[in-house]
N, C-alpha and C positions, 0 to 999 in steps of 0.2 A: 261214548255217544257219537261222537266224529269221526269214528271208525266203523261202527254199520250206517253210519248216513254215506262215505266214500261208500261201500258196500253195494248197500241200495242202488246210487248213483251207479256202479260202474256196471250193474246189470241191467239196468233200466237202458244205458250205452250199447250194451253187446247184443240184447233181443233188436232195439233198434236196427244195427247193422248187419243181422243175419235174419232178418226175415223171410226171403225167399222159401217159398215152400209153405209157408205156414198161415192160419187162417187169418187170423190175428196181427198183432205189432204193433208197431208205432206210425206215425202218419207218412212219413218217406215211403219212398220207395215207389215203383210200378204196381199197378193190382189187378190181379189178372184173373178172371171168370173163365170156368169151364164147364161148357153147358152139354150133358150127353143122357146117354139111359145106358142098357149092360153092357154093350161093347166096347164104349168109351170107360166104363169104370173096371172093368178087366185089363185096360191099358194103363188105370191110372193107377190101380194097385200093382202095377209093376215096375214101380221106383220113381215114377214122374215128381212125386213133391219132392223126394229128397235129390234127386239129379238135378234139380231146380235149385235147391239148397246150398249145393256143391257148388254150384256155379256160381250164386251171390257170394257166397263167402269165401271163393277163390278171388273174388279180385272182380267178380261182373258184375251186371248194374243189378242194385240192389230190387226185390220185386218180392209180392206176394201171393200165392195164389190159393184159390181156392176152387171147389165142384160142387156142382149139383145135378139132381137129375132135371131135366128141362125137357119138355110138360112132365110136370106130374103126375101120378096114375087119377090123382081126384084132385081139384073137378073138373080137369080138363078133358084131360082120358090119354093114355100112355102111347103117344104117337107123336112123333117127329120129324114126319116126312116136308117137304118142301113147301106143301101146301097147310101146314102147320106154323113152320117160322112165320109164311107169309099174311097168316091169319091172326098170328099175334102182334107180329110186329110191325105188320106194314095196314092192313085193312083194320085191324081194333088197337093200332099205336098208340094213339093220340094222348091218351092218358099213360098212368104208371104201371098200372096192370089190367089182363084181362083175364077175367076167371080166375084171379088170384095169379099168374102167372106173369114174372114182369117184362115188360117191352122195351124197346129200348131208347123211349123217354127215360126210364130208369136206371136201367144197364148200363147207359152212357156218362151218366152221371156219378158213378162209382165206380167203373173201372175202365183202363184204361189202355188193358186187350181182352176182346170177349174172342172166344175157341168154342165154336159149335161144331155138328155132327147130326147125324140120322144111322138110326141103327140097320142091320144089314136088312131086316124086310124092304126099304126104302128099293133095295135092288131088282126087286119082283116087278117089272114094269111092262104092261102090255101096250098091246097097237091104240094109239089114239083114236084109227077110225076118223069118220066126218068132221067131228067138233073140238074144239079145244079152248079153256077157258081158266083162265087165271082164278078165279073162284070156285074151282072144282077142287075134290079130294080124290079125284078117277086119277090111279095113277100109270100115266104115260108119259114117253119124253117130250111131248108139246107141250103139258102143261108145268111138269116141271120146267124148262125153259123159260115159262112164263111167268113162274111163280119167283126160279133166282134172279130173272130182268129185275121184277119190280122192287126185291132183296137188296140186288145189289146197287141201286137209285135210293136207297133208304139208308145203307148203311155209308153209300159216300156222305150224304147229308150231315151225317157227325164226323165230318174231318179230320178230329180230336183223339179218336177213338181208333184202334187200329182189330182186326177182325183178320181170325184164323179161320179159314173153314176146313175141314176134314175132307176130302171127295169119298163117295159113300161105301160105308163095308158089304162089301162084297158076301154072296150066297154059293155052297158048299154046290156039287155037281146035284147032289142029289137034295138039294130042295129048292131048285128049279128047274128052266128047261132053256136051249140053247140059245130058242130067242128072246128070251124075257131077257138072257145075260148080255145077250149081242147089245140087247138096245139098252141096258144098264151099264157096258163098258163103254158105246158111243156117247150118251147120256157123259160119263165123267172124263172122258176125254176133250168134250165142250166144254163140263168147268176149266178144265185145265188148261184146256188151249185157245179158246177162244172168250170165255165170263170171265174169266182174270185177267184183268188187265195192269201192265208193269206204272207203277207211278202214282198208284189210289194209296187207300188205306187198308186195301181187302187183297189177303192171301191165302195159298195154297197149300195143306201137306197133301202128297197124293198116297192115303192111306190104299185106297183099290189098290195101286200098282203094287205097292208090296205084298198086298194078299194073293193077289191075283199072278203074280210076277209077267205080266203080258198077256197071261190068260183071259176065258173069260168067268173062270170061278176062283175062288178063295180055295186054294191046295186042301189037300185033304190031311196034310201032314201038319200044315196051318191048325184044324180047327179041334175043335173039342169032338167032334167026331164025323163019319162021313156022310150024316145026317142030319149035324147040328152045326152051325152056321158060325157058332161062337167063338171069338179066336182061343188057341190052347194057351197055357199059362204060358210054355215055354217059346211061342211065337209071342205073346206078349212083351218078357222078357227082351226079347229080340227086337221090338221096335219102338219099345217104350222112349231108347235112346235118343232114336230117330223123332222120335215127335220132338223129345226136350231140345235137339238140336232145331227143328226147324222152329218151335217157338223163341228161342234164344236169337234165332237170327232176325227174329221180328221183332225179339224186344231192340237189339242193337240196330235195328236199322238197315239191314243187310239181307232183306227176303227176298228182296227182285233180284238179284243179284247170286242166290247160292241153290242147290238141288231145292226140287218139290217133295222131296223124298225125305230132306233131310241127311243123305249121304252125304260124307264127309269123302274128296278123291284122296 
């Protein structure tokens, strides 16, 4: 009997201590939400939890993560462009969810790094024209602008919490056109150089630059094809790493500090 109770006990011990990567565990550890639709889960089926895994039970700080799709196709409706975050989480925050989808009264309250994203239509962005208005879904770079200001005055408000954001997946030559990309690489070049600021709790991977490599579209060699936007497995592959690194450096504390990229020199 006192040999499967030590038994019990020392598994109960080892799930404990290697929980990175996984949904579940025990109460230690960092926990870490990953909020995206198919781009991001294309990425994450390319070794993210277990590279995560790797890394806890080498010797880093122990953590756990998990994903979801964020909004949902019902009842919100399958959209995550900027004026989406902003609309759940900063204009109908206040409570724990809205339309079933939760905000981050909630999010904050259970984990302890949330990783968001917009999938690559977010990059199709036209001339604002006359008006511009933080409560609009019209997508141009004024109102995105105005939608990550009041994003990012929301998410410093939980100090607590530390926030990955993705800069957004970039679109194939052919399914868009050169200005909608111009103003979709200036657009993410303002998160990155100018909406990030070093010393918050809000950071940077700059997912575009590697699609993009300086460009202003996602390679064609990148994607799933030269008219399909989505990245290919084997670019997947290729940057899956990169994301685990630059989340690692967020878990350790060392994001102002290393590539947006995630390169290691």
């Amino acid at each position: 009997m006192k040999r499967i109770t030590d038994i019990i006990l020392a598994l109960v011990i080892f799930l404990s201590l290697s929980n990175c990567g996984g949904e579940d565990g025990g109460n230690e550890g960092m926990k870490i939400i990953f909020l995206h639709h198919s781009t991001g889960r294309i990425i994450w089926d390319a070794g993210v939890k277990d590279r995560l895994r790797e890394y806890s039970r080498g010797g880093g700080v122990k953590c756990r993560i998990k994903e979801r799709a964020f909004p949902r196709e019902k009842p919100y409706g399958w959209k995550n462009y900027p004026y989406d975050y902003w609309n759940i989480w900063v204009k109908n925050g206040d409570g724990r969810r809205y339309m079933k989808e939760p905000t981050l009264e909630y999010l904050t309250r259970k984990y302890d790094i949330i990783v968001f994203k917009h999938c690559f239509p977010v990059s199709k962005l036209n001339p604002c024209g006359g008006g511009r208005s933080v409560d609009s879904e019209f997508k141009c770079p004024e109102n995105y602008r105005l939608q990550y200001e009041a994003l990012r005055d929301k998410m410093r408000s939980y100090p607590e919490t530390r926030f990955l954001v993705w800069t957004g997946a970039a679109l194939v030559a052919g399914a868009t056109d050169p200005g909608s990309a111009r103003r979709a690489r200036s657009f993410f070049e303002w998160v990155r150089d100018e909406w990030d600021e070093k010393g918050d709790n809000i950071f940077i991977w700059d997912f575009f630059e590697l699609e993009t490599e300086g460009g202003l579209y996602l390679r064609d060699e990148y994607a799933r094809s030269s008219t399909n936007s989505h990245p290919s497995e084997s670019f997947a592959r290729q940057v899956a790493p990169l994301f685990c690194n630059r989340l690692i450096d967020v878990i350790e504390g060392t994001a102002d500090s290393t590539s947006v990229t995630g390169k290691r020199e």
